[in-house]
C-alpha positions, 0 to 999 in steps of 0.5 A: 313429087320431086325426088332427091338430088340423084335421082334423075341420074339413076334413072337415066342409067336404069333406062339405058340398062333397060334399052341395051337388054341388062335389066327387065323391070322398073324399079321406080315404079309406084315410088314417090320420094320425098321432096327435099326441103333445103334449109334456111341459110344461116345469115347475120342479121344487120343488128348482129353484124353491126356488134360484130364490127364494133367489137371485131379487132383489126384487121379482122374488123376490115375483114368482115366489113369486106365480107358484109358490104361486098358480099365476098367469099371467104376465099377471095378475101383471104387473097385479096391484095392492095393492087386489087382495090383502087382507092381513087376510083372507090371499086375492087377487083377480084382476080383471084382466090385462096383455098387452103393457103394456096392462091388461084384463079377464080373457077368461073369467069363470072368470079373474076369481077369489078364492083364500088365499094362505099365511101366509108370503106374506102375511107377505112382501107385508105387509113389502113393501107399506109405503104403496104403492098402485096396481100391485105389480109396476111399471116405472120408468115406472108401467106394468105390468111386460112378462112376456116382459121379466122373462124376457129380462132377469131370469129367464133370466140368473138360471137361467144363474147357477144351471145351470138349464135355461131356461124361462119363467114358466108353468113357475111355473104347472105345478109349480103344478098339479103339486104341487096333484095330489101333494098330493090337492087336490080337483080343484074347488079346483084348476081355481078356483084356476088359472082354468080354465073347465073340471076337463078343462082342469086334469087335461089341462094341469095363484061362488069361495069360500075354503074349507077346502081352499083355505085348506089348499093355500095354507098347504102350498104356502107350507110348502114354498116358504118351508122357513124361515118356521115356520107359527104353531101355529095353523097348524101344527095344522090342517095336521097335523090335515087330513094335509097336514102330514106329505106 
């Protein structure tokens, strides 16, 4: 049976202890812990963050449908900036990150990535953007917004509004992960476009170039987050010529 978190690590001191002459007895012997069982992540489901974006006021409605479609965290979305996302190409580009309103760089290469964004996001951050520069998302001091702060005073009275049990904003990040799985999202693409350094790290929790199945996940998940905005049938036939159109 497998032990707690920790419990290798204590064993290897207790067996060097041993070997230098410290300690004379084994205290694991005969004992059997309990297997740790990891709870369910707490995820939005699509119903709920369809109401989420249809009731969420900007820019706070952009926020989280960055969050929901690119899968994002909460840290590089609050130091996103307009040089960042490029309109014309449909992609962003995550470089760096904020932790309490302090910007900087990813802590792991695979962090610093390139992915499609859907033609209805890009179309949103288009109208939205007008002139602006430097960060997307802002306080009204020009500094980075705080995640836990868009929880405390946005989110979570938002989801009191709505029925909507609390959560925070990586629940944004597994219905990410989740629906990227439904849909057969080749497990490559899925672990570049969440940032993990490993495909263990996507399948148990949940160079970058922008390909084909990228470009094809990007347009399905804005399909569904933003039901309301027809694709162009451009679009429209590629979803429908790849299968992902009729999921």
């Amino acid at each position: 049976m497998r032990g707690v978190s920790g419990d290798g690590t204590v064993r290897t001191l207790w067996r060097t202890a041993e070997s230098w002459g410290y300690v004379t007895h084994d205290p694991f012997a005969g004992v059997l812990l309990p297997e740790v069982i990891k709870s369910e992540p707490r995820c939005f489901t699509l119903e709920e963050t369809l109401r989420i974006l249809e009731n969420a006021k900007k820019p706070y409605k952009t926020f989280y449908w960055l969050a929901a479609e690119t899968g994002m965290r909460a840290g590089e979305l609050c130091a996103l900036r307009w040089q960042d996302i490029d309109l014309d190409h449909r992609v962003v580009r995550v470089r760096q990150s904020s932790w309490n309103g302090h910007v900087q760089a990813p802590k792991t290469a695979a962090g610093r990535r390139t992915f499609a964004i859907s033609l209805q996001l890009t179309e949103h951050l288009r109208d939205m953007k007008s002139d602006r520069s430097g960060l997307v998302f802002m306080n009204k001091l020009g500094r980075p917004l705080r995640g836990s702060k868009v929880v405390e005073k946005h989110l979570g009275p938002l989801l009191e509004t709505l029925g909507i049990s609390h959560r925070g904003l990586h629940a944004f990040r597994h219905l990410n992960g989740s629906l990227m799985d439904q849909f057969g999202v080749p497990i490559k693409v899925r672990t570049e476009r969440l940032g993990h350094s490993t495909a263990t790290m996507t399948l148990d929790g949940y160079t970058h170039s922008i390909g084909e199945d990228d470009r094809r996940i990007a347009n399905e998940l804005g399909r569904i987050l933003c039901p309301l905005v027809p694709n162009s049938n451009a679009e429209t036939g590629r979803l429908q010529s790849t299968g992902f159109a009729n999921q």
